[in-house]
N, C-alpha and C positions, 0 to 999 in steps of 0.2 A: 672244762669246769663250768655248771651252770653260773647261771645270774643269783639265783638264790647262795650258792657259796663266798660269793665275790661281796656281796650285800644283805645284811641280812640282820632283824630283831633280835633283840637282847635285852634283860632286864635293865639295861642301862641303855636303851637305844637301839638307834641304826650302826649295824656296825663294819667296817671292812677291814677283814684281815689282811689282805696283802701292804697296806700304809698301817696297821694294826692303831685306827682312831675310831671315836664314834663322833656321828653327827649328832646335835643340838640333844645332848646323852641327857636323861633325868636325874642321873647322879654321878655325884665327882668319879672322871677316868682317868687314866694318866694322859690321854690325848685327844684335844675336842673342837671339831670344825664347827663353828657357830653359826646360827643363820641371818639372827638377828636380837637385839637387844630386849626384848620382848622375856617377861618372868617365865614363858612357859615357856621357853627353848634356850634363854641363856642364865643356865645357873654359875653358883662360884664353885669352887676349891678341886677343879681339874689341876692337874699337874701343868698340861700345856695347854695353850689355846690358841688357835687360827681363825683368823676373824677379819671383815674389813675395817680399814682404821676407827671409822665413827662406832661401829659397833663396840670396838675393844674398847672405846671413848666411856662410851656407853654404861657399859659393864662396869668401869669402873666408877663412874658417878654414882651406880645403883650399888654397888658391893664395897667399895673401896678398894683403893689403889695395889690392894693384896691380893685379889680375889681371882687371882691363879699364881705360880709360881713362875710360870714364861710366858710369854706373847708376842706373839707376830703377825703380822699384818698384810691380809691377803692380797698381793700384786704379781699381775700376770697369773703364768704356769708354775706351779708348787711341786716338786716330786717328795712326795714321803713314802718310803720304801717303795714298795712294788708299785704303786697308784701315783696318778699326777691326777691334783686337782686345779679348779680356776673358780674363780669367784663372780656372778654376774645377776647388774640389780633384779630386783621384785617387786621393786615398787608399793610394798608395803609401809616400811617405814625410813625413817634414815639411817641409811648406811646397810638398813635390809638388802640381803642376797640369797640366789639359789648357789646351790654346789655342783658344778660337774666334777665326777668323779669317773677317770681314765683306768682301766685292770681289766687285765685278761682277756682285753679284745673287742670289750664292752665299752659304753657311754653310758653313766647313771647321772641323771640330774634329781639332787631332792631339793625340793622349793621352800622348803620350811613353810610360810606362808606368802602371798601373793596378790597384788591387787591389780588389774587392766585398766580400772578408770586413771584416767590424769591426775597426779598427787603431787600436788603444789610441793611438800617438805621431801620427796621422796625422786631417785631415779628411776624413770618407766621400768615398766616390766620390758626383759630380752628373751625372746623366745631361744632357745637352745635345741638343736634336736637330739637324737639321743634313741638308744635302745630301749633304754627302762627310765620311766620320769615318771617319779614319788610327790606326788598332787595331795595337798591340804584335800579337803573336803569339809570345810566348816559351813557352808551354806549349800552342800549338794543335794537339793530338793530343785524341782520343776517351779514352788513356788517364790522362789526369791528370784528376786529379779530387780536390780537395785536401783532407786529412782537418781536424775541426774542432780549429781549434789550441788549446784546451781539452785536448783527450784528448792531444794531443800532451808539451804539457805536463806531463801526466798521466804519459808514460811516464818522463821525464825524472826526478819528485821520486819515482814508486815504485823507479828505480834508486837514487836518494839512497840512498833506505833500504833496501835489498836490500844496499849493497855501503858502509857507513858509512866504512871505512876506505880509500876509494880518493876522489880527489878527481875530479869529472868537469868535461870541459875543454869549453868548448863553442862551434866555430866558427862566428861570426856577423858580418855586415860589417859594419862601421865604422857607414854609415849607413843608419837603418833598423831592422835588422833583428835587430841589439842592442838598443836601445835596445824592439822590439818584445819580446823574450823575455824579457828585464827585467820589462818589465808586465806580461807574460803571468803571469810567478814570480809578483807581484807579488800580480797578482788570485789566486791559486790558495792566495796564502797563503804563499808566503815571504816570513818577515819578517826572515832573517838576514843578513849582508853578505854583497852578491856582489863576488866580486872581477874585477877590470879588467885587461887585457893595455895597456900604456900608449898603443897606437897605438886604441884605443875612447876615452880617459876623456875627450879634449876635445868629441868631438861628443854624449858622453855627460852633460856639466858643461852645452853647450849647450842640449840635449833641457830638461834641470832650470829654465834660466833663461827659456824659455819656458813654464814652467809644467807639464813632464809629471813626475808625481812620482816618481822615482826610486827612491825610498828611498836606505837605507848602501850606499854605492857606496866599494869601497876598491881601495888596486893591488895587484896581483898580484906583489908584490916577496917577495922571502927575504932580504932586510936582515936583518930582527928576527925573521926566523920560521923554523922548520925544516919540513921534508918535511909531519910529523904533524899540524903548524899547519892544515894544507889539506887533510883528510883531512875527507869528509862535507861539504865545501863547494862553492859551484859558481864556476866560474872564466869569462869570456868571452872572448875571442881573436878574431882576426883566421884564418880555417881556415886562411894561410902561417903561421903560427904553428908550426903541430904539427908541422912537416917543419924546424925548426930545434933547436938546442941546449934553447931556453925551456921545451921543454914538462917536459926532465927533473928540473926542479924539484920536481914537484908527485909523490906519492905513489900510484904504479900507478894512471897515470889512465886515466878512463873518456872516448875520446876518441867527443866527440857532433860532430853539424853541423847545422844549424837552415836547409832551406833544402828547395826546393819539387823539387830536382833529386834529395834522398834516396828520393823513390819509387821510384827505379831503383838496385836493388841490385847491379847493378857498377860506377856511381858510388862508392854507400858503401863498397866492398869496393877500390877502385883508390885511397881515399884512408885506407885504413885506417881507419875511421869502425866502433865499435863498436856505436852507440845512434844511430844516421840517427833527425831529427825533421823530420818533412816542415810544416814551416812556408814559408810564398811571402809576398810581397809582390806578383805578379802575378795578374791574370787567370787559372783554369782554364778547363778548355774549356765548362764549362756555363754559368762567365759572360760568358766572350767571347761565346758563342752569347745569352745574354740580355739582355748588352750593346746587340749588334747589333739585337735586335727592340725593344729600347726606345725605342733612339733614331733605329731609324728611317730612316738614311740610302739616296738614291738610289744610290750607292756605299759600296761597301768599300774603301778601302787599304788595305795588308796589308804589315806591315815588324815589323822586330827578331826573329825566327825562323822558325815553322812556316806558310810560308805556302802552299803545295800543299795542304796539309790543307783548311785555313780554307778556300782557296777553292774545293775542291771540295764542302765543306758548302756554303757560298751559293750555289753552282750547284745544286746539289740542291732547295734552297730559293727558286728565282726571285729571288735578287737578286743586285746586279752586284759583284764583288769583283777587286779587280787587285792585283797584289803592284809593290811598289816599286821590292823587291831595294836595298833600302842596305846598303851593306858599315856593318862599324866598332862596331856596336852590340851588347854582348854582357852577360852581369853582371859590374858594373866588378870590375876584380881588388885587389883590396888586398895593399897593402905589409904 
């Protein structure tokens, strides 16, 4: 039996007959391996779900306690029908994981998404090897290349004090990637209250009760406070935030966005973004590229963006690389 039988696109996903589930499926299946809590790979109203704890955590913060009909929670070697799967981190977000998936003779690992830099809220990425490994491709160009989110930070607290009287707003998703720049302040040495936009604090309260140390996390209200209250303070938002009424609160702000897509400056400039921090939760193309030789695979899949690129590097390089082409997968958008 090929690799394409055992694995294989569906309008619902990745899918494997032999465990007959799909991974991080686009619409309700009766059975669905998740990869991470993330809106564009973990939806609701599957029959079952396989997930690691946080993730299932997760999902139900974001959906409600309903928002599948079973769940279990991925520990060790799983066999579901024909297939044994295992679950190990990515380093993307918390409780983020790849999939190894055992049938017919094969190793397929899909990564869902993937990050190699060091993430404070997140467990490292585990290289797995494997015959066939299903690689994101959200930044697979030559030109990204992500700067160390140290310095980035770095530009972030030298504006603090450059501009004390202006409060700076700083767009970052719900999950992840808040909670990432948090620690980031964190490590760098802010020790002041950062303030919360209220659609962060629950997965932000969450992060904490799992043990990542937040510090003084407050909201972002002007109940008790006026404009000058928030002057020299850093604020975190949701980036739909700054296109509403909410942002006018805060004291000629300094509007940032914390995300691996600010290297391209008509991005920054089409969202009004004064201070773009190119921080990712994904893959650059040096470690998609180091990715791939670690682990090794007789194949490449190639889904969730640049995949033309990616696959004319591995032709370049002797190895076999096929693009998927799944629609539906893009960075979830927050409300």
């Amino acid at each position: 039996m090929t690799a394409d039988a055992q694995l294989y696109p569906t309008p619902e996903g990745l899918y494997c007959p032999a465990g007959d589930f799909h991974v991080d499926p686009l619409r309700p299946v009766r059975r669905a391996l998740i990869t991470h809590g993330h809106a564009d790979h973990a939806r609701p109203g599957h029959g079952a779900v396989l997930a690691t704890r946080q993730t299932l955590d997760i999902m139900a913060i974001r959906y409600g306690e309903d928002f599948t009909q079973s769940r279990q929670e991925a520990v060790g070697r799983v066999r579901i029908g024909d297939a044994e799967v295992s679950f190990h981190p990515a380093g993307h977000v918390l409780g983020s994981a790849q999939i190894e998936i055992a049938t017919g003779g094969r190793r397929f690992v899909v990564t869902g998404d993937y990050c190699r830099h060091p993430n404070p809220v997140a467990a490292p990425f585990e290289p797995v090897p494997c015959d066939v490994f299903v690689t994101e491709a959200t930044f697979a160009l030559p030109v990204f290349r992500h700067p160390d989110p140290a310095a980035e930070i770095g530009k972030l607290l030298a504006s603090v004090r450059a501009f004390p009287d202006r409060a700076h707003l700083v767009g970052a998703y719900a999950l992840g990637k808040a909670q990432r720049v948090i620690m980031l302040l964190r490590e760098a040495g802010w020790d002041a209250p950062i303030y919360l936009h209220g659609a962060l604090e629950r997965l932000c309260w969450y992060h904490v009760e799992q043990g990542v140390p937040l510090g003084d996390l407050r909201p972002a209200t002007t109940d008790r406070k006026t404009k000058a209250d928030f002057a020299g303070q850093i604020v975190l938002a949701p980036p739909s935030a700054f296109a509403a009424t909410w942002a006018q609160r805060f004291p000629d702000p300094v509007i940032c966005f914390a995300s691996g897509w600010m290297q391209i400056r008509a991005r920054a400039r089409q969202r009004g973004v004064e201070l773009p921090l190119i921080l990712s939760d994904h893959a650059d193309w040096p470690d998609l590229l180091r990715t791939i030789d670690e682990v090794d695979p007789q194949e490449t899949w190639i889904t969730h963006g640049r995949e033309d690129a990616l696959m004319r590097e591995l032709d370049l390089r002797g190895r076999v690389g096929r693009p998927l082409r799944l629609v539906g997968y893009e960075d979830e958008a927050e409300a």
